[in-house]
C-alpha positions as CSV (number, residue, x, y, z in Angstrom):
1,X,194.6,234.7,91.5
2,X,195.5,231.7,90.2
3,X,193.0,228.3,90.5
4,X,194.0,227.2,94.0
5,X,197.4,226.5,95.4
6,X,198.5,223.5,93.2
7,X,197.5,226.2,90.4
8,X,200.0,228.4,91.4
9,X,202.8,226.8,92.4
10,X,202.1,223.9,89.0
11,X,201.3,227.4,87.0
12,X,204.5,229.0,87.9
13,X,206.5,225.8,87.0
14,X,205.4,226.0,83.7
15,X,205.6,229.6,83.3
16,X,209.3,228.6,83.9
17,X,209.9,226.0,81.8
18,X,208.4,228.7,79.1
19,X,210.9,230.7,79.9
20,X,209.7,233.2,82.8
21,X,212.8,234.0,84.6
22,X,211.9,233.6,87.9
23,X,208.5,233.6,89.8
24,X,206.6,235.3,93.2
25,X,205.0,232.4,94.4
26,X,207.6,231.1,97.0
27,X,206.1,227.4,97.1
28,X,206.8,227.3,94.0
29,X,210.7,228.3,94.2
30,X,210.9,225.9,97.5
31,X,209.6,223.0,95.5
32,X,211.3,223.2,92.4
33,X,214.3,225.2,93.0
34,X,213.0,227.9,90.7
35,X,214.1,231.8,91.5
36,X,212.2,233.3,93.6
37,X,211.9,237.0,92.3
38,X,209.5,240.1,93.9
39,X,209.2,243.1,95.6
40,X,207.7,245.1,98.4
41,X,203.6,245.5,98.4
42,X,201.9,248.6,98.5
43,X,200.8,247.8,101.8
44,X,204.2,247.7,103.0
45,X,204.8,250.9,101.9
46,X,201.3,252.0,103.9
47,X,202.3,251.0,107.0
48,X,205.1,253.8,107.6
49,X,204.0,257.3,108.6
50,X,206.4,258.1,105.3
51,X,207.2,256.4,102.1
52,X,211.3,257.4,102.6
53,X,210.5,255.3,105.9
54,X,209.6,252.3,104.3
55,X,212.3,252.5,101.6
56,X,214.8,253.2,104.1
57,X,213.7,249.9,106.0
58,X,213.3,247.7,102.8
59,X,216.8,248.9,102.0
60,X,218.1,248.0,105.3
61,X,216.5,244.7,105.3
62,X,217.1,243.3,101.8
63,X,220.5,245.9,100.6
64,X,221.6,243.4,98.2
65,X,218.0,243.0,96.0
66,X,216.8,246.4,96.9
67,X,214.0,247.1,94.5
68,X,211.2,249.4,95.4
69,X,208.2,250.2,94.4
70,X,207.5,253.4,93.5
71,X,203.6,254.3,92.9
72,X,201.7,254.3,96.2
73,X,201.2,257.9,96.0
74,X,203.0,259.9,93.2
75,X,205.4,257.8,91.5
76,X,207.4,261.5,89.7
77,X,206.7,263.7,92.5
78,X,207.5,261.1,95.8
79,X,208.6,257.8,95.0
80,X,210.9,258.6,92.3
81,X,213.0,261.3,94.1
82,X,212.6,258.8,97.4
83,X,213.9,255.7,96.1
84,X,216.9,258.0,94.5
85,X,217.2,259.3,98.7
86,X,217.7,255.8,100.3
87,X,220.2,255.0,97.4
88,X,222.3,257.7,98.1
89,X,221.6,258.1,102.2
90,X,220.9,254.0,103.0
91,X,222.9,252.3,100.4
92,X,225.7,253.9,99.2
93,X,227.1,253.9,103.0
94,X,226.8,250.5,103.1
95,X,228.5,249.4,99.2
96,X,225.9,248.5,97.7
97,X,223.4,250.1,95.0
98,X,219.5,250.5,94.3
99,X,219.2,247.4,92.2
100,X,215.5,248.5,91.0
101,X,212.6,250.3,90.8
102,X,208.7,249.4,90.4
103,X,206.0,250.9,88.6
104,X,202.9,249.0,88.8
105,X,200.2,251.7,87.3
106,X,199.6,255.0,85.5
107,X,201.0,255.8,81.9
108,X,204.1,252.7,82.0
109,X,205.2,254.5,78.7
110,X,205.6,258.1,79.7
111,X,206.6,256.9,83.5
112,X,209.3,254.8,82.7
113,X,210.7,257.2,79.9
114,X,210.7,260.1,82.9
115,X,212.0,257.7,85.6
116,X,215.1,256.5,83.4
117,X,216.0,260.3,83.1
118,X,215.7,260.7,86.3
119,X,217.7,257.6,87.9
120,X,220.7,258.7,85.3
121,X,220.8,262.2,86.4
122,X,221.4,260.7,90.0
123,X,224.3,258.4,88.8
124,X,221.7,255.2,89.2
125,X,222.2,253.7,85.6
126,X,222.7,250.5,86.8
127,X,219.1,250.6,88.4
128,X,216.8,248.3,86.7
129,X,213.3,249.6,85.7
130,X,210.5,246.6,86.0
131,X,206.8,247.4,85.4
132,X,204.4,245.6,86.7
133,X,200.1,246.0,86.6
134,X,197.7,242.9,84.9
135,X,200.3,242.7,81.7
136,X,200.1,240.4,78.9
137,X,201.8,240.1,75.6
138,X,199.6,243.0,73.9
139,X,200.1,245.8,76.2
140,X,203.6,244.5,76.5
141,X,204.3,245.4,73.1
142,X,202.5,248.2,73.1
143,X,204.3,250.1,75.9
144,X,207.6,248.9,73.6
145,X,206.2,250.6,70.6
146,X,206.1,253.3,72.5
147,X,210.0,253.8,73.6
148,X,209.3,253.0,77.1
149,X,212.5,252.0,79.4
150,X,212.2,248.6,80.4
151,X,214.3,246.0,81.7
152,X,211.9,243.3,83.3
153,X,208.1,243.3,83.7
154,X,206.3,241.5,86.1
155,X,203.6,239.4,84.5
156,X,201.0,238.0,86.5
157,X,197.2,237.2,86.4
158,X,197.3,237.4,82.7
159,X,199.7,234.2,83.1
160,X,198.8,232.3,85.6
161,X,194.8,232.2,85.0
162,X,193.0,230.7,80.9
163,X,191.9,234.7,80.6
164,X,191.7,234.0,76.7
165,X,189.8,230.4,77.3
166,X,188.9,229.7,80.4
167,X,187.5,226.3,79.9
168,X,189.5,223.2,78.5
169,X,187.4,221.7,75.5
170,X,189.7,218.4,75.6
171,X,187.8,215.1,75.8
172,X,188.9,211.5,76.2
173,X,188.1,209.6,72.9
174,X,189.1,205.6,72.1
175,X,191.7,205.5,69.5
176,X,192.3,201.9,69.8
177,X,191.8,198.6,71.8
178,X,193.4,195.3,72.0
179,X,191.4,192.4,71.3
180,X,192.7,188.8,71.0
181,X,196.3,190.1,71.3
182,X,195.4,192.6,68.4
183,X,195.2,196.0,68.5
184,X,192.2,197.0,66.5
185,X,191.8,201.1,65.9
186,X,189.1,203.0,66.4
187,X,187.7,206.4,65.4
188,X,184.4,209.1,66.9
189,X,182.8,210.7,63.9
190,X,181.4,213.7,63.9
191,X,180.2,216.7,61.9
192,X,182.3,219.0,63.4
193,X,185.9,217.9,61.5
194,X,187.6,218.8,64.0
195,X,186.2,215.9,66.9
196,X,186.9,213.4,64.2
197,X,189.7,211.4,66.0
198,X,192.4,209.3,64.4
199,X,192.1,205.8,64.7
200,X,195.0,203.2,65.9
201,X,197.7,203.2,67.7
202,X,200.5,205.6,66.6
203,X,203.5,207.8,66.8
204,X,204.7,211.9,65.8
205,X,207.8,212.9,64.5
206,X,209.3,215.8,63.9
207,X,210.5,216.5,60.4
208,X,213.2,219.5,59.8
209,X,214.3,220.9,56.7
210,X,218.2,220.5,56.4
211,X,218.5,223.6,54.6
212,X,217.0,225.7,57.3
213,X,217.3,223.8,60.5
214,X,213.4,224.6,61.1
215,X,210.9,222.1,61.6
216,X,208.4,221.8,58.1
217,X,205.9,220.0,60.3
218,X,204.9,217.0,62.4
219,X,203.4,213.6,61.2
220,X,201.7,211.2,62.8
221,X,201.6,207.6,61.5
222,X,200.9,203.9,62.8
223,X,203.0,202.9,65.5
224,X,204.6,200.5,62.8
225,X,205.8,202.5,60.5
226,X,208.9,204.0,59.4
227,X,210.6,206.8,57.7
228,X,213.6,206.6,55.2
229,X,214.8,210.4,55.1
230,X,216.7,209.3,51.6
231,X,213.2,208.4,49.9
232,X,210.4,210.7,49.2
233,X,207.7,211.3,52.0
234,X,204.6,212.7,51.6
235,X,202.4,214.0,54.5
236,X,198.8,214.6,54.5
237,X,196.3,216.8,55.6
238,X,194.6,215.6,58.7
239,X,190.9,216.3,57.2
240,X,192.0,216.6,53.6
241,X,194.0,214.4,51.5
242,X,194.3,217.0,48.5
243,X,195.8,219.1,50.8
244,X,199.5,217.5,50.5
245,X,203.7,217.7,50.2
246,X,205.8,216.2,49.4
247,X,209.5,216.0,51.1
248,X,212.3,215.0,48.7
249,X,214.4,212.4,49.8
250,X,217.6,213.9,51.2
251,X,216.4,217.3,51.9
252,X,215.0,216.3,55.3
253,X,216.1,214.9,58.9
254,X,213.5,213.4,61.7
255,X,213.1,212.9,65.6
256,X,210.5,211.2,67.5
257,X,208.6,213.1,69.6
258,X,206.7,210.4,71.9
259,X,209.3,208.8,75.0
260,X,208.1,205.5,76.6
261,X,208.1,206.4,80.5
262,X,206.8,202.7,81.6
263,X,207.1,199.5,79.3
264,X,205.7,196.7,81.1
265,X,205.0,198.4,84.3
266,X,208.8,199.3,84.6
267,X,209.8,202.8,84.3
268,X,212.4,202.9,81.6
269,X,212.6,207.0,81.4
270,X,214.8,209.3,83.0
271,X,213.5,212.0,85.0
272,X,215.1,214.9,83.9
273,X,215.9,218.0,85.7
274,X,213.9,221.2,85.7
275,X,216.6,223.2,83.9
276,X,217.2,220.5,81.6
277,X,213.2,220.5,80.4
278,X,213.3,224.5,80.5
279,X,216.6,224.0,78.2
280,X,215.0,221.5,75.8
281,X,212.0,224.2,75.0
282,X,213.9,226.8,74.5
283,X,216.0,224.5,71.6
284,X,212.6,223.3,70.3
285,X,211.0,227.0,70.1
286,X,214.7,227.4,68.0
287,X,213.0,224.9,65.5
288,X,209.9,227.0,64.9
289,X,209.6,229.8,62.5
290,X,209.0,233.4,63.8
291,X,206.0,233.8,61.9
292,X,204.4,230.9,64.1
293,X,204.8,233.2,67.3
294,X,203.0,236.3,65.5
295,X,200.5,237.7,68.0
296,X,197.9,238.3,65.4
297,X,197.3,235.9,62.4
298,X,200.3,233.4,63.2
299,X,201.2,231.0,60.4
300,X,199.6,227.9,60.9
301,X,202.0,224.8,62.1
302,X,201.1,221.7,60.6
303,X,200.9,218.2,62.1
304,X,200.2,215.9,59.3
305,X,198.9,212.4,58.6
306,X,200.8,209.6,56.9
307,X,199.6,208.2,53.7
308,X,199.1,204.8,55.5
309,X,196.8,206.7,58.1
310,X,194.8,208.9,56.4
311,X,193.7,206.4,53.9
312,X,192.7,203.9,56.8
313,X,191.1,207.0,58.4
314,X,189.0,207.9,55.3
315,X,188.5,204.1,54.7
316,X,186.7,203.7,58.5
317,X,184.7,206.8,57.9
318,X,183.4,205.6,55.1
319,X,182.4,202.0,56.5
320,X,181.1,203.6,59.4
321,X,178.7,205.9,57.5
322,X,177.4,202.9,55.3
């Protein structure tokens, strides 16, 4: 479902790095290593004359990673009291255990709730529950809210497809040029606020508060200036300048955000690993405040304009309106 093959397997990299624990698309895992995780189809289930049949040959085939999936026909009624029958007739002969169970549709809340009773009663209460069935973060929490028994879900088109906006509004816009061995900003006016760009060539950093270890916001400024985290800095709205704070010197550390990858047509960065660039966004979400991950009405997270800038930025726009 996902835009085309490079979407996919490019899609389920990032959902990775974001901190999916593993993915279904297999070109995915072979290119970049990541786990590959999944289970049987419904259609594998279809092509037995019973569904104990295909459990019984999914649990022969794969006894270590056994999880099957339970809602072809009647997930309470047959696939439920099946998947408990190959555990105790297939696996249990052979060592090994029902690692799972899938539920991909019907009521997930009331479902899961029945199927944990039932896997407990049969001595399977190291069996894993995963849900599965067009999920996204909403009915995700919703199913929570409601006591379901969950250990994984399986999240899919809701993922790997822009449901919420499905086309990208970004546009290339000049925000500088050298000329005579200067570099001499530029800036794209418009009514909207928002499509005004900021001229020049620049930099971000990341400013945290020492007393929390959470980042207060970013800032961009001109490539050439600098930050003393002992003075005062004030950062600026990127559209307003009234709309201001002011850090007090001492209360505040910095990082850069930007890396040079080529300087002079050299590559001076070093590639890092994916683990390494999955690790790195799970510190950096560390940095962010909970509110900013609220489903509804998150708190905004401000990226702010230096003094320097915003005043060059209001200067242009007022020489270029006249």
């Amino acid at each position: 479902r996902a835009q085309g093959y490079d979407g996919a397997t490019y899609g389920a990299r990032a959902a990775y790095i974001g901190g999916a624990a593993g993915t279904a698309t297999v070109s995915a895992g072979k290119a970049f290593g990541i786990p590959v995780l999944g289970t049987m189809a419904h259609s594998f289930v279809q092509s037995f004359d019973t569904e104990y049949d295909a459990f019984k040959a999914y649990a022969e085939i794969y006894p270590d990673s056994c999880i099957l999936l339970v809602d072809t026909y009647d997930t309470l009624k047959s696939g439920i009291p099946n998947a408990i029958r190959v555990a105790e007739e297939v696996l249990q002969p052979m060592g090994k255990t029902l690692a799972g169970i899938r539920i991909d549709s019907g009521d997930i809340a009331y479902l899961t709730k029945k199927a944990r009773m039932m896997l407990d009663v049969a001595g399977l209460t190291d069996t894993k529950i995963s849900i599965s069935n067009s999920l996204d973060e909403y009915l995700i929490r919703s199913v929570l809210e409601q006591g379901a028994r969950i250990d994984s879900f399986g999240v899919g088109e809701n993922m790997i497809t822009s449901k919420s906006s499905p086309v990208f509004g970004g546009v290339y816009k000049m925000a500088a040029m050298e000329k005579d061995g200067q570099i001499v900003p530029k800036i794209k006016i418009s009514e909207n606020k928002e499509k005004i760009t900021n001229p020049g060539y620049k930099k971000v950093y990341r400013l945290i508060e020492n007393e929390t270890n959470k980042a207060i916001a970013d800032i961009v400024m001109f490539a050439d200036e600098t930050i003393d985290p002992e003075k005062n800095l004030t950062i600026y709205s990127q559209y307003d300048k009234w709309k201001n704070k002011t850090l007090i010197g001492g209360s505040y550390t910095f990082f850069e955000l930007q890396k040079p990858v080529f300087v002079d047509g050299e590559c001076v960065y070093e590639e890092k690993t994916l683990e390494e660039i999955r690790e790195n966004v799970k510190k950096q979400g560390t940095l962010l405040w909970d509110e900013i991950f609220r489903l509804e009405y998150p708190h905004a997270y401000y990226v702010d304009l230096s003094e320097r800038l915003i005043d060059y930025k209001l200067k242009m726009l007022e020489e270029k309106r006249g």
